[in-house]
C-alpha positions as CSV (number, residue, x, y, z in Angstrom):
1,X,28.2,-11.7,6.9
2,X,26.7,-8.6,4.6
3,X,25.2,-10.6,1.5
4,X,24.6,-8.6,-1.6
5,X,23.0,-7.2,-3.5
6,X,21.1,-5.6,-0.4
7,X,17.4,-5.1,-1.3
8,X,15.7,-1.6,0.1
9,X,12.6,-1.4,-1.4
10,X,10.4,-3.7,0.6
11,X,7.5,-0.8,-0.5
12,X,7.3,-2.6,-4.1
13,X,7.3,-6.0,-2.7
14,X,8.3,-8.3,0.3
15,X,10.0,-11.7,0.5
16,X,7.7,-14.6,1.5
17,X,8.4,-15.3,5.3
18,X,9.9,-18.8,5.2
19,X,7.1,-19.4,7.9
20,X,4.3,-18.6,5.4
21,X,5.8,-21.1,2.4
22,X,5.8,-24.0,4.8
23,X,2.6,-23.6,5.4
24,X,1.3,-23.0,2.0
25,X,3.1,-26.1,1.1
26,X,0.4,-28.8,1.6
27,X,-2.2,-26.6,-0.2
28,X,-0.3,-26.9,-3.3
29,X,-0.2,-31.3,-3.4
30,X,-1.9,-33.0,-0.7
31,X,-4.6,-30.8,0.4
32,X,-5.4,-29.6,-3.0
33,X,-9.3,-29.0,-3.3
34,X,-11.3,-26.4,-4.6
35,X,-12.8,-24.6,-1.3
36,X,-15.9,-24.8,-3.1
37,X,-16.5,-28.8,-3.9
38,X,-19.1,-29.3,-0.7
39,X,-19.6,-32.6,-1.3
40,X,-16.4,-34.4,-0.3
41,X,-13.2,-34.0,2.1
42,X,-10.9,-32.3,-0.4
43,X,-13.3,-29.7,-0.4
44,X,-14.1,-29.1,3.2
45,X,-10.1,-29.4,4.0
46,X,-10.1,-26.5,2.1
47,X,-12.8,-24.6,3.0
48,X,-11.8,-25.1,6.5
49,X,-8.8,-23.5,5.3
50,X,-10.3,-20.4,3.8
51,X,-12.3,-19.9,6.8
52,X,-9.5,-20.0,9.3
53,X,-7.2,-17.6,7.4
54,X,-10.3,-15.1,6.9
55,X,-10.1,-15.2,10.4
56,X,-6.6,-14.6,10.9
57,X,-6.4,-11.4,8.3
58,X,-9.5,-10.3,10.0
59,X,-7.7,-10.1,13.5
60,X,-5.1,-8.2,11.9
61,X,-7.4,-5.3,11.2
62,X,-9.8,-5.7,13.8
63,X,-12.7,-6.5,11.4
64,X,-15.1,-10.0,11.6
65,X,-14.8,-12.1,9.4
66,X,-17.4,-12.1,7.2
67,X,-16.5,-8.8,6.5
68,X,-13.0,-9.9,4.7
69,X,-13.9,-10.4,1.1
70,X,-11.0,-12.4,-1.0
71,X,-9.4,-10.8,-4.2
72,X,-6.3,-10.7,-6.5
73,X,-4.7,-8.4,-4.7
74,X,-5.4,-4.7,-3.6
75,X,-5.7,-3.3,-7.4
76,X,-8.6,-5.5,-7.7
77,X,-10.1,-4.3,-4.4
78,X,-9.4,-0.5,-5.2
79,X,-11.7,-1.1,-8.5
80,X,-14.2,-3.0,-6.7
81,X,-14.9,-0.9,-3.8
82,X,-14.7,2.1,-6.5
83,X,-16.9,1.2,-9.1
84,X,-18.9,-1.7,-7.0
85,X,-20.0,1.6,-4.6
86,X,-20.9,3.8,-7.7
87,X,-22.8,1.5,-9.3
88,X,-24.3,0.7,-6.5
89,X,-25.3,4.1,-4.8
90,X,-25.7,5.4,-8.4
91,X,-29.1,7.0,-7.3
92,X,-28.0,8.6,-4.3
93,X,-25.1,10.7,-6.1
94,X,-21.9,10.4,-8.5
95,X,-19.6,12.3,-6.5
96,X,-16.4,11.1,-5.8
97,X,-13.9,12.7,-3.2
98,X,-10.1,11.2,-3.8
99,X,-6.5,12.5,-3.5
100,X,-4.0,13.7,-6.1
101,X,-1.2,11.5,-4.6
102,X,-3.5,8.4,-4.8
103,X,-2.0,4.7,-6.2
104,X,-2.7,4.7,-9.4
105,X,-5.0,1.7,-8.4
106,X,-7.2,4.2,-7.5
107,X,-6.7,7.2,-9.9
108,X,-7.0,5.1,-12.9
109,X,-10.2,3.5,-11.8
110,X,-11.5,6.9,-10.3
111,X,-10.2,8.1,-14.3
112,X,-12.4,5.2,-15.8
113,X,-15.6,6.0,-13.5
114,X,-15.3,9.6,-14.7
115,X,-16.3,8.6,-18.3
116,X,-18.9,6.6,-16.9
117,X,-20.5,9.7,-15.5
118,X,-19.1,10.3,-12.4
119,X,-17.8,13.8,-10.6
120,X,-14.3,13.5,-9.4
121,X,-12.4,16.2,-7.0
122,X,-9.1,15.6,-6.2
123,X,-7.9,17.1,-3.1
124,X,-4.3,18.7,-3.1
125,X,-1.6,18.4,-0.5
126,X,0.5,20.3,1.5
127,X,4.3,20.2,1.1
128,X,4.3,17.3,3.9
129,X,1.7,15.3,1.6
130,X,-1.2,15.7,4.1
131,X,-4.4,16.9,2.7
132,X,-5.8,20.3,4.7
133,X,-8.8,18.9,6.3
134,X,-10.4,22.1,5.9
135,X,-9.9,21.9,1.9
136,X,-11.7,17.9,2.4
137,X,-15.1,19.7,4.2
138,X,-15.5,22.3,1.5
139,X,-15.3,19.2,-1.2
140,X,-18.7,17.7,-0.1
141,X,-21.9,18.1,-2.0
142,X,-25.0,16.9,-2.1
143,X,-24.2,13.9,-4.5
144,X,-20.9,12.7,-3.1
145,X,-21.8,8.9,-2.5
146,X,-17.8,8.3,-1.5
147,X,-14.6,9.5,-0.2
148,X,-11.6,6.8,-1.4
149,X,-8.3,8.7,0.6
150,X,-5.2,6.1,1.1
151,X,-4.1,5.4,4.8
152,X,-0.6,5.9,3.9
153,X,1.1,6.6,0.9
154,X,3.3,4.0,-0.9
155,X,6.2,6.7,-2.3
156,X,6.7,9.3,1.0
157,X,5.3,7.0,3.8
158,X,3.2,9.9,4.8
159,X,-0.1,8.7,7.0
160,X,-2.9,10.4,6.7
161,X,-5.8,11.2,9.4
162,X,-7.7,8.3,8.3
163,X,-9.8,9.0,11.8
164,X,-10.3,12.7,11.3
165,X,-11.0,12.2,7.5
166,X,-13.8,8.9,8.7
167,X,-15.2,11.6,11.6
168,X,-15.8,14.5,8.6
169,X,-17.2,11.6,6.2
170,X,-19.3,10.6,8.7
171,X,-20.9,13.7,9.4
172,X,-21.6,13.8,5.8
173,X,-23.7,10.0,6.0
174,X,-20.4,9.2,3.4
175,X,-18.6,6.1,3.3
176,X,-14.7,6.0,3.7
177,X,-12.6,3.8,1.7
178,X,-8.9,3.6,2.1
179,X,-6.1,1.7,0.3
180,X,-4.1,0.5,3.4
181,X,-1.6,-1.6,1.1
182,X,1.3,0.3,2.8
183,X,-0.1,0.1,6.5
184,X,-1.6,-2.9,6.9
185,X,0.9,-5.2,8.8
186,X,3.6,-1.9,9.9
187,X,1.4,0.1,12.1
188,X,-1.6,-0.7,14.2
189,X,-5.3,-0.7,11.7
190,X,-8.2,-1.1,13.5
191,X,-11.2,-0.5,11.3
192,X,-13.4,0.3,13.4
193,X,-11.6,2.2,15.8
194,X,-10.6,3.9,12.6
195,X,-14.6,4.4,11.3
196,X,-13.1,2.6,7.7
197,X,-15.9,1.0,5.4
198,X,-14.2,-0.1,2.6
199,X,-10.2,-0.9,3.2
200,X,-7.7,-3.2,0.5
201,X,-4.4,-4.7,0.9
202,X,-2.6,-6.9,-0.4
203,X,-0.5,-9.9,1.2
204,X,2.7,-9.5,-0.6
205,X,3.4,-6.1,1.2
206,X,3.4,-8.2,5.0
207,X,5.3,-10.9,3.4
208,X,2.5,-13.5,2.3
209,X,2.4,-14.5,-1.5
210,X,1.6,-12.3,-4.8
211,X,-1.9,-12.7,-6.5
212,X,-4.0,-12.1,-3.2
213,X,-5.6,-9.4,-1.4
214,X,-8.7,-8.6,0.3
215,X,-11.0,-6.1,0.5
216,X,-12.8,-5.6,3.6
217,X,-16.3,-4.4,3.4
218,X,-18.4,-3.4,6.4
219,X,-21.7,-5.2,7.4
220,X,-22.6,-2.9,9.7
221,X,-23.5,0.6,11.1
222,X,-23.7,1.2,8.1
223,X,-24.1,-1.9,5.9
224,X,-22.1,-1.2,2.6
225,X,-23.2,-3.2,-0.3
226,X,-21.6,-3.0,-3.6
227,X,-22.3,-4.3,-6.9
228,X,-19.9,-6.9,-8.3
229,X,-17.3,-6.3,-10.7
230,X,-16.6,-10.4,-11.7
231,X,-19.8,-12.3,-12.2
232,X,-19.4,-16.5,-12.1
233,X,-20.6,-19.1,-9.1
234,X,-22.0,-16.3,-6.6
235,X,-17.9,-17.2,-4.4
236,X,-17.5,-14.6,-1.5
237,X,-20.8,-13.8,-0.7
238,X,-21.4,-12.9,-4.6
239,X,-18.9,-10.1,-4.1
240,X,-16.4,-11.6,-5.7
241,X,-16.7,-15.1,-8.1
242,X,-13.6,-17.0,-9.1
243,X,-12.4,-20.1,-7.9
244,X,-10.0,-19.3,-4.6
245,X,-6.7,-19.4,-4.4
246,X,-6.3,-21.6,-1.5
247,X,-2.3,-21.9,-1.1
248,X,-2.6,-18.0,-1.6
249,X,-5.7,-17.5,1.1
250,X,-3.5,-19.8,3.4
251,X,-0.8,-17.7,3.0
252,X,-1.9,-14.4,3.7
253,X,-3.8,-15.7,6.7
254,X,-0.3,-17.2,8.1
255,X,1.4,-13.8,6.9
256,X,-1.2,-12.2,8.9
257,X,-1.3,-13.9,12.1
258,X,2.6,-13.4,12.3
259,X,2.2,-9.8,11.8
260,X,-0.2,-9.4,14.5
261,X,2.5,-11.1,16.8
262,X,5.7,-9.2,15.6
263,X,4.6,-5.9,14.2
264,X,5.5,-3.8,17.4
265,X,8.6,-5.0,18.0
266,X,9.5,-5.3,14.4
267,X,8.2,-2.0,13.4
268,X,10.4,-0.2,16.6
269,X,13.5,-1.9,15.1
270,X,12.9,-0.4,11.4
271,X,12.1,3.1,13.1
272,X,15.8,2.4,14.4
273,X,18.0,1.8,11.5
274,X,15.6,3.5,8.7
275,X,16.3,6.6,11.6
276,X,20.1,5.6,11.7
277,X,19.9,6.0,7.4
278,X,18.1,9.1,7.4
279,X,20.5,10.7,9.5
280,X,23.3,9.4,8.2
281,X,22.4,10.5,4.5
282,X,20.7,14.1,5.5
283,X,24.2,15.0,6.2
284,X,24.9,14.8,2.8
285,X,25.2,18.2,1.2
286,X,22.4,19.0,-0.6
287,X,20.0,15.9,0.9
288,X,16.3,16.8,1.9
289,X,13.7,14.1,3.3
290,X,10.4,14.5,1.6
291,X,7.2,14.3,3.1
292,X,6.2,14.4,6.7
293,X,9.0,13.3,9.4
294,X,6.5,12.8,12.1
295,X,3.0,11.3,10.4
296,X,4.9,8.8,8.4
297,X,5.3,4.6,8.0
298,X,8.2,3.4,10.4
299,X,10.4,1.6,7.5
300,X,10.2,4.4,4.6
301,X,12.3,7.3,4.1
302,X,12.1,9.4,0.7
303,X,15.2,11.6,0.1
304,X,16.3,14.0,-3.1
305,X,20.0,14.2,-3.5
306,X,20.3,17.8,-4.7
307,X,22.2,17.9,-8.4
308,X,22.7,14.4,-8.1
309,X,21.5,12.5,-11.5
310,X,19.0,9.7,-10.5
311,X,20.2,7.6,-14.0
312,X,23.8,8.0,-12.9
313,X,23.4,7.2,-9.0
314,X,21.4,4.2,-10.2
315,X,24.4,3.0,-12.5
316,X,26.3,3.2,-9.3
317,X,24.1,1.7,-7.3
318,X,22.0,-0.9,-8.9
319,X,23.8,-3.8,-9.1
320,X,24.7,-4.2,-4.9
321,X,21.4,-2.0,-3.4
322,X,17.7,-1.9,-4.7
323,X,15.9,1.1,-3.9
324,X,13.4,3.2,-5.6
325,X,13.2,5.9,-7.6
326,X,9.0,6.0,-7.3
327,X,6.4,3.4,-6.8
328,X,7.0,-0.1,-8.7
329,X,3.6,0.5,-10.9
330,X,5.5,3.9,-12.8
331,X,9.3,2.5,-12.9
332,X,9.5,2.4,-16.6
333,X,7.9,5.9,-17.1
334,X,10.1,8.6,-17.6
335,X,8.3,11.1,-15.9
336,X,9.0,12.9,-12.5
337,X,6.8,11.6,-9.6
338,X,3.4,12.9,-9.8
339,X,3.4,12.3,-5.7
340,X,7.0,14.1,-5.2
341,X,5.9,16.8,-8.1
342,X,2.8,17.3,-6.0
343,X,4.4,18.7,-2.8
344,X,6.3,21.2,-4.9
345,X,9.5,19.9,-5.7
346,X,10.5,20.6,-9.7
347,X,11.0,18.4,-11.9
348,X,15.1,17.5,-11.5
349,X,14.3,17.4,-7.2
350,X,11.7,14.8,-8.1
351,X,13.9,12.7,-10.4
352,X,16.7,12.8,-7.8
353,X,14.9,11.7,-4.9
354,X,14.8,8.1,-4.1
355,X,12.6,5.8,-1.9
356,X,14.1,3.1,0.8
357,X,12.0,1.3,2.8
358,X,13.2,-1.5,4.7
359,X,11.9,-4.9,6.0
360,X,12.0,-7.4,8.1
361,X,15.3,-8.8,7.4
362,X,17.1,-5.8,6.8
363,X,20.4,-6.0,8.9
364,X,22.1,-2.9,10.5
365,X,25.3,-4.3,8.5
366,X,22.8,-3.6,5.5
367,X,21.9,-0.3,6.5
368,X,25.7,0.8,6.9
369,X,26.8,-0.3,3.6
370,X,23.8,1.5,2.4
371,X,24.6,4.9,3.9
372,X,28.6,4.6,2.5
373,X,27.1,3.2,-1.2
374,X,24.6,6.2,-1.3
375,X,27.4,9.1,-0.1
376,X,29.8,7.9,-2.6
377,X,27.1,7.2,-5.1
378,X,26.3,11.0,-4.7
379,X,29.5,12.0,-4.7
380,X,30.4,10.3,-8.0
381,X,27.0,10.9,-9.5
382,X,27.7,15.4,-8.8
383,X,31.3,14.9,-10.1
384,X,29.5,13.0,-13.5
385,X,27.5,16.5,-13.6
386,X,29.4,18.6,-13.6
387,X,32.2,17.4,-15.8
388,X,29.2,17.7,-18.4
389,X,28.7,21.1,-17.3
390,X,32.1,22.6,-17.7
């Protein structure tokens, strides 16, 4: 039975697995410590917790576990891998390599670090959104110290050649960090099979709980050290201080472990019905799919309805589906997408253009009363226009 409103924008957020509360649960009442009170059980119940569920986010992405450092969530990893490597290579260089279709989680920080001294280039991209490879060579100089490009982005799905861009960093004795929020959990990370040094995510995009991330940092070939951004107890290897969030840690290890188990399968059924959408809604008149069709997340599709108003197709829509007119971070901005403006389209393309991106409970029953909302939702939205027109 189709149960509404149906929610299509699992890029913002996910729903917590049912799977992952119940095993937060405990964490919460009876096994309560703080993982870092080493002289009595509640303590080591806890840090026996930590240390398991840094093991199961580090199978996810192929990394060891001492390499998984604990955060907030991946805007707290994007500023520490930014400014913890320029502080910290400071006397190497203060050049910065980054994309213009970046999270802002990484613009504004890369923003922040430029009136702190640093030299930022921005790298364009092509009307797919994948940078020209060629264009990221000709960027290095002497001084760049980093080169922060995200795996895939959260607006277009578009992936980028995370390996290609690692192989041309590495040639340059540069270290690679990526924002993976979008990736980690839908497509196969490996971060070494990938040459990644620095990589964040964050759990509530694989369906683990808000307010906790990680930020994996490589101990070696090379060994990437980075000065810390929250000083207070010397917690996660003095990377990182704060108390941990336990329930949270817990979570995102469970979220983890069931996305190493499920994220083929699961990722060939989204490819299925976000393919069955797409296809459905390109045949409306005046419909265009933005960004790469082939390089690109399994469960997102970005479209622009041609002369369709986004405000008035969202008063149509709203209240049964939730999609997306941009990434949740620039909803109350008025301004077109800077990602969608970016691969050329004007102004009016950008605001009409809208982001699904489906999840693990999405329903083919869903996905069919998506496709007739949308058409009749355009329909009604073009009529709206040009009434005002005449």
């Amino acid at each position: 039975m189709l149960r509404l409103p149906v929610y299509l924008d699992h890029c913002a957020t996910t729903p917590c697995d049912p799977r992952v509360v119940e095993t937060m649960m405990p964490y919460f009442t009876r096994l309560f410590g703080n993982a870092a009170s080493r002289n009595h059980i509640f303590g080591w119940q806890a840090a026996e917790a930590v240390s398991y569920s840094r093991e199961q986010v580090a199978k996810l992405i192929g990394a060891d576990p001492t390499e998984i450092i604990f955060t907030s969530g991946a805007t707290e990893a994007d500023n520490l891998a930014l400014k913890g490597v320029f502080e910290t290579y400071s006397l190497k260089g203060n050049h910065i390599i980054t994309c213009n279709i970046e999270h802002r989680a990484v613009l504004d920080p890369c923003k922040h670090l430029e009136k702190q001294g640093a030299e930022l280039s921005y790298l364009n991209v092509r009307e797919n959104g994948l940078i020209d490879l060629n264009e990221l060579r000709e960027a290095f100089k002497p001084t760049t110290i980093l080169v922060a490009i995200m795996y895939a982005n959260n607006e277009i799905g578009t992936i980028m050649p995370i390996k290609d861009i690692s192989e041309i960093a590495k040639g340059k004795r540069v270290l690679l960090f990526t924002d993976a929020t979008q990736a980690i959990g839908k497509i196969p990370v490996d971060v070494n099979a990938d040459g990644i040094d620095l990589m964040a995510f964050s759990a509530h995009k694989l369906y683990g709980p808000k307010g906790i991330g990680a930020l994996y940092v490589r101990r070696k070939k090379p060994r990437v050290k980075l000065t810390a951004q929250i000083d207070g107890g010397g917690h996660e290897r003095g990377i990182r201080s704060g108390t941990l969030n336990v329930p949270g840690i817990v979570g995102f290890g469970k979220a983890s472990e069931i996305c190493t188990e499920e994220m083929q399968e699961e990722s060939e059924r989204l490819k299925r019905l976000r393919d069955k959408l797409e296809l459905a809604l390109s045949g409306v008149d005046g419909a265009l799919v933005n960004g790469d069709k082939e390089y690109r997340l399994p469960h997102v599709s970005n479209i622009c309805f041609k002369h369709a108003d986004s405000e008035n197709l969202m008063i149509n829509l709203n209240k049964n589906i939730a999609i997306s007119s941009g990434s949740a971070c620039m909803s109350a901005s008025t301004e077109p997408s800077y990602v969608l403006k970016a691969l050329g389209l004007s102004d009016e393309m950008a605001r009409n253009s809208w982001r699904f991106s489906l999840g693990r409970y999405t329903s083919e029953e869903e996905i069919d009363y998506a496709i007739s909302e949308v058409t009749v939702g355009v329909k009604k939205s073009r009529e709206i226009n040009h009434q005002l027109d005449q």
